[in-house]
GUVEXMI-283002 format. One record per residue: residue number from 1; residue in three letters; chain; y, x, z of N, C-alpha, C, O in turn. Coordinates in Angstrom, 3 decimals. Layout:
<marvexs>
num,residu,chaine,nY,nX,nZ,caY,caX,caZ,cY,cX,cZ,oY,oX,oZ
NUM,ALA,A,Y,X,Z,Y,X,Z,Y,X,Z,Y,X,Z .
...
</marvexs>
This chain:
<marvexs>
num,residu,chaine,nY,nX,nZ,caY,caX,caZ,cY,cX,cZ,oY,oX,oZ
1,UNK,A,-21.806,67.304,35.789,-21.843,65.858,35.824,-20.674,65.273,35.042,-20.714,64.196,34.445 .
2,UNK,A,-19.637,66.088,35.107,-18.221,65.266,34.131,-18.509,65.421,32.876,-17.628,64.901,32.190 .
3,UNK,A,-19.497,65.987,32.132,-19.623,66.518,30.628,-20.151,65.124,30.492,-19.551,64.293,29.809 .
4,UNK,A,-21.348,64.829,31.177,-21.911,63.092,31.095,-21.395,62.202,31.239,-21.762,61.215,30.602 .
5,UNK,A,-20.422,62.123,32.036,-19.404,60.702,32.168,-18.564,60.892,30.935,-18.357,59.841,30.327 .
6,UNK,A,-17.979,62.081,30.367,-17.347,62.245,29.192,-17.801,61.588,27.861,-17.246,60.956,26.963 .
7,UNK,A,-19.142,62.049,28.154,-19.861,61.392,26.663,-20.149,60.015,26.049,-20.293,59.526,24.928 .
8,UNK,A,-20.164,59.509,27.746,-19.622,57.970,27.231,-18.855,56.931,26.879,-19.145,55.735,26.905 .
9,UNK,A,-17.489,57.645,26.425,-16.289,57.268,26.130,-16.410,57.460,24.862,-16.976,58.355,24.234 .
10,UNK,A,-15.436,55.919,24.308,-15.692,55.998,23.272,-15.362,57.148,22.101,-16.095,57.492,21.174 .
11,UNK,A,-13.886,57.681,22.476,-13.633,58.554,21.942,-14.296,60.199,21.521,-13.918,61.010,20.676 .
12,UNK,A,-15.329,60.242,22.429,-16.427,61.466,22.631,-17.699,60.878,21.361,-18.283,61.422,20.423 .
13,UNK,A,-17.695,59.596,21.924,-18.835,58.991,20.788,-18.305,59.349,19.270,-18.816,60.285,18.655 .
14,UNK,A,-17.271,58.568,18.713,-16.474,58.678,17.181,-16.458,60.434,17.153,-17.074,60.756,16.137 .
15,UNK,A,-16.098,61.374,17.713,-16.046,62.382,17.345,-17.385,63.362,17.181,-17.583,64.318,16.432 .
16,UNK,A,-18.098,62.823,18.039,-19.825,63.427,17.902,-20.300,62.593,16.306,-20.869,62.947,15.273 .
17,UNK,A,-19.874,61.704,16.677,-20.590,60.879,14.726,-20.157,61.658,13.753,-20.980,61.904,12.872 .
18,UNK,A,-19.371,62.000,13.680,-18.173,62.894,12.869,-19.138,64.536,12.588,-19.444,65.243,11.628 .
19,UNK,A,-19.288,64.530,13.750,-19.697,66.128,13.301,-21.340,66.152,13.464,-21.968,67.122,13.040 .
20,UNK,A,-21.977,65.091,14.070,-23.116,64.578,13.253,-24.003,64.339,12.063,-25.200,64.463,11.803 .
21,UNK,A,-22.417,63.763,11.174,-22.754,63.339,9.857,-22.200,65.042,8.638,-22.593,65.226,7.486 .
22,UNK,A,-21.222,65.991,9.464,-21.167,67.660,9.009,-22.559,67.935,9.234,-23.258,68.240,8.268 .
23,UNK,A,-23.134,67.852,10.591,-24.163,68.766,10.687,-25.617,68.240,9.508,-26.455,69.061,9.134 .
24,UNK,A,-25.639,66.937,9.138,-26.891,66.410,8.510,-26.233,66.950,6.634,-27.089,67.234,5.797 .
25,UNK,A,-25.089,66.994,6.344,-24.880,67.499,5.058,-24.792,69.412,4.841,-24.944,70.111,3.839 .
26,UNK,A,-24.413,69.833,6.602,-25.148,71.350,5.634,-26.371,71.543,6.135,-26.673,72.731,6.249 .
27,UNK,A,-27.285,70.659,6.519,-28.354,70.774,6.788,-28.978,70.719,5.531,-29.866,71.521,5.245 .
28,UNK,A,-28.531,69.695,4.615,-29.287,69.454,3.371,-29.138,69.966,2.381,-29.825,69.824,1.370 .
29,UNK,A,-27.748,70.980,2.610,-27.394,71.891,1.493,-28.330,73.351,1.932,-28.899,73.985,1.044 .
30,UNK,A,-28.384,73.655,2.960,-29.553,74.871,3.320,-30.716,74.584,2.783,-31.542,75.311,2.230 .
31,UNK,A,-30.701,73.228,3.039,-32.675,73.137,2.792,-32.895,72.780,1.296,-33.780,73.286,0.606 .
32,UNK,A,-32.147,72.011,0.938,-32.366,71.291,-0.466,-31.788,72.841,-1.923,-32.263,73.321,-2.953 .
33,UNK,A,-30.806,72.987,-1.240,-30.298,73.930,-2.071,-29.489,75.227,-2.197,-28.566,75.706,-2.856 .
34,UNK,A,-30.480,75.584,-1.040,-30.356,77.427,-0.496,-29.033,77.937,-0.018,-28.537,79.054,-0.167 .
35,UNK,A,-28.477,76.661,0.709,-26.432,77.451,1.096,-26.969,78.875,1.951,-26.102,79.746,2.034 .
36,UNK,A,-28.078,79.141,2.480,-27.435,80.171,3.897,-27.476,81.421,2.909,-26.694,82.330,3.187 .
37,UNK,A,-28.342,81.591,1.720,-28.445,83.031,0.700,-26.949,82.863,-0.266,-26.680,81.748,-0.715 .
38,UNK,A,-26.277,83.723,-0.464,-25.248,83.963,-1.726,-26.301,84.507,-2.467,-27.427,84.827,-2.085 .
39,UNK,A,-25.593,84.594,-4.007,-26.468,85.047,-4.778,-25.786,86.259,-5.214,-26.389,87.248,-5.631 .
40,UNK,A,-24.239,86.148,-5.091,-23.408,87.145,-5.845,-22.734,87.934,-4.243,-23.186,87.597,-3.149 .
41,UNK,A,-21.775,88.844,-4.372,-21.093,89.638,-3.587,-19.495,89.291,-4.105,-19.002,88.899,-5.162 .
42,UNK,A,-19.035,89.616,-2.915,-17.406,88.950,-3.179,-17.288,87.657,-2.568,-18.199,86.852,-2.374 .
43,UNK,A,-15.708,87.505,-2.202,-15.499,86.127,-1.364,-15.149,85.420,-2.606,-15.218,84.215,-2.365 .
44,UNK,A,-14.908,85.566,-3.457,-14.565,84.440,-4.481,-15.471,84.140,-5.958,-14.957,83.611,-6.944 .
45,UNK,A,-16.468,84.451,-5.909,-18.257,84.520,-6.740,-19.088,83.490,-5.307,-19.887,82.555,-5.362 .
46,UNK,A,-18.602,84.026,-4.422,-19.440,83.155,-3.234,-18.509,81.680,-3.037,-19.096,80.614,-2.850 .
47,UNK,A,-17.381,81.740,-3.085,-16.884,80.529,-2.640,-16.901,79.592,-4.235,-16.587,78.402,-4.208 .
48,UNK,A,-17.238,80.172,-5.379,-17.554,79.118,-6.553,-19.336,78.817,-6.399,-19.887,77.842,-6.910 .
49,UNK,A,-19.774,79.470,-5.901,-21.389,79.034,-5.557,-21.201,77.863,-4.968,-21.559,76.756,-5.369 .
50,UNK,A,-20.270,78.317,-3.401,-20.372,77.283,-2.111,-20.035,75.547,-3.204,-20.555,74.436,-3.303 .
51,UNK,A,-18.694,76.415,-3.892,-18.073,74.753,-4.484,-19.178,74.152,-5.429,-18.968,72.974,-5.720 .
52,UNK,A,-20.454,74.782,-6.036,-20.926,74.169,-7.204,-22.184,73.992,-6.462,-23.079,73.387,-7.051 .
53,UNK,A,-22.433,74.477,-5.105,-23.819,73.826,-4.247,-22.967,72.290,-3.927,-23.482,71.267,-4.379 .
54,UNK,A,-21.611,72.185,-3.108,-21.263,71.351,-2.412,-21.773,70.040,-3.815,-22.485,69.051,-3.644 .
55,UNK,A,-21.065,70.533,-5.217,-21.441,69.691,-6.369,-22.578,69.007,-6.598,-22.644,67.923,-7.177 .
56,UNK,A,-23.526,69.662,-6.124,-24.523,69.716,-6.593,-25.324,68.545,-5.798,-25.883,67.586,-6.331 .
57,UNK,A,-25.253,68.853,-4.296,-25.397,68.200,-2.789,-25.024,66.578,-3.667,-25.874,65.836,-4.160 .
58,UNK,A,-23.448,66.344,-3.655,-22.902,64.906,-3.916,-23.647,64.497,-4.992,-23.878,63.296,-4.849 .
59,UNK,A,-24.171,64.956,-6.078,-24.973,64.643,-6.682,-26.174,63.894,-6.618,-26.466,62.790,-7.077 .
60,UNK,A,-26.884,64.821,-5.877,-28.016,64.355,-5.483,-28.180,63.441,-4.429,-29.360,63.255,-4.135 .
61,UNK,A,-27.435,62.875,-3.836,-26.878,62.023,-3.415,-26.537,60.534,-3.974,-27.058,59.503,-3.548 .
62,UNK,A,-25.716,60.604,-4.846,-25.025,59.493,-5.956,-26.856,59.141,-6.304,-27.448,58.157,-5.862 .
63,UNK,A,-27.381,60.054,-7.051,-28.527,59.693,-7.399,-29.453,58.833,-6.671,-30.059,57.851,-7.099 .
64,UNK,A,-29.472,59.397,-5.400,-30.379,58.454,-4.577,-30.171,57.341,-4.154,-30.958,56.436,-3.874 .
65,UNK,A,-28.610,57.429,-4.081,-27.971,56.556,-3.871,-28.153,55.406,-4.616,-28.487,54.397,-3.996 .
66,UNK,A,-27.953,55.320,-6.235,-28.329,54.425,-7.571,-29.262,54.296,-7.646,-29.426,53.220,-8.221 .
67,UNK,A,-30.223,54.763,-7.404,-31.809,55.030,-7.594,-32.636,53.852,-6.725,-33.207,54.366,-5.763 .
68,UNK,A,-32.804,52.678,-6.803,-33.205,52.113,-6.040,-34.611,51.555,-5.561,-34.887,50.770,-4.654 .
69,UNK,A,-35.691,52.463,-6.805,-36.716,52.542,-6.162,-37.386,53.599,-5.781,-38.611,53.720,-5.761 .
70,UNK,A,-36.277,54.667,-5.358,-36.438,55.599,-4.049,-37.038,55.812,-3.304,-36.907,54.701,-2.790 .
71,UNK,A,-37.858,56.424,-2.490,-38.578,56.678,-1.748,-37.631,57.442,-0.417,-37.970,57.486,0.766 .
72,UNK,A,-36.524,57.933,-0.956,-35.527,58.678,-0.402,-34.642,57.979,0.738,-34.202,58.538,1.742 .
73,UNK,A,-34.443,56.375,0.298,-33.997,55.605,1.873,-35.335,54.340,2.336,-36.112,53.651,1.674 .
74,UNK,A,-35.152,54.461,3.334,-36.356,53.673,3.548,-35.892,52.638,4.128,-35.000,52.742,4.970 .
75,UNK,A,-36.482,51.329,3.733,-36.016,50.241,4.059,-35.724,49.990,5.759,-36.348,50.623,6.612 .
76,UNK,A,-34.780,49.067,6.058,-34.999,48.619,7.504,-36.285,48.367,7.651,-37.223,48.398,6.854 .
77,UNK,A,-36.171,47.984,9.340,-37.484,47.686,9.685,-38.021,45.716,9.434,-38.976,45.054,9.028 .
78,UNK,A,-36.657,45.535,9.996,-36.499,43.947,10.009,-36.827,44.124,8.170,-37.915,44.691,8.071 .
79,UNK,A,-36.493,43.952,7.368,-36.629,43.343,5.839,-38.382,43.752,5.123,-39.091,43.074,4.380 .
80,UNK,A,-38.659,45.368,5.847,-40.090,45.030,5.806,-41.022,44.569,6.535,-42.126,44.791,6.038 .
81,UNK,A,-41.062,43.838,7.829,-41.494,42.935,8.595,-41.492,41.414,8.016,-42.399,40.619,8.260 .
82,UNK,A,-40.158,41.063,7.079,-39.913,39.767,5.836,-41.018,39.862,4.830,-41.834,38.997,4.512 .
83,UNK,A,-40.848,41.354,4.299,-41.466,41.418,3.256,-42.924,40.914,3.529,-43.522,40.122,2.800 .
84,UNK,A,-43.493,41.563,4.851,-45.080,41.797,4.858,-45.309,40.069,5.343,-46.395,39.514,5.173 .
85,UNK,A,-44.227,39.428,5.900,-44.720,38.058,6.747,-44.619,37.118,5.256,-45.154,36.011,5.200 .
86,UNK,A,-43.859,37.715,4.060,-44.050,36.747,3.014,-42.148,36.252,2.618,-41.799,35.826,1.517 .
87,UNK,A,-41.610,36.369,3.290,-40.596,35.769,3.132,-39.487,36.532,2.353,-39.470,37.731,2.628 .
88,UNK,A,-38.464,36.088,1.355,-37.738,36.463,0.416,-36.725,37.439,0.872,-36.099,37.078,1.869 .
89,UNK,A,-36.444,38.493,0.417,-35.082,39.297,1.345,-33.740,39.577,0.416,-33.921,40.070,-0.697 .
90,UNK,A,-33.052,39.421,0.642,-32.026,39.381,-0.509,-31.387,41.095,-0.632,-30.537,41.378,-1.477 .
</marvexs>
């Protein structure tokens, strides 16, 4: 029961966001661009992979980021509820 009263402090909250927003970027480096396989042997052939996936990740990113007719973020809900009732969204 104290793990639950814990979690609602704010300080438990800011630190779960934190490793929230770790867990959703090597999520997308596994899936998008194969982190859990090395390709080479050796800790330092593997740790220039890791650095030129991590590259690679921010990349594709920036992109989607600029990219603004994306399919990749999807609008709020409120601005397409504007859109569909007719009204202008800035």
């Amino acid at each position: 029961m104290r793990n639950r009263l814990d979690q609602q402090t704010e300080q438990w909250q800011r630190r779960y966001a934190i490793r929230a927003g770790i867990e959703a970027t090597l999520s997308q480096n596994v899936r998008a661009h194969g982190l859990r396989r090395s390709r080479y042997r050796g800790l330092t052939r593997t740790h220039v992979q890791h650095v030129l996936t991590a590259m690679a990740c921010n990349l594709s990113r920036l992109a989607d980021w600029y990219d603004t007719t994306s399919s990749a973020r999807r609008a709020p809900r409120f601005q397409t509820l504007c859109n569909t009732a007719g009204y202008a969204s800035n």
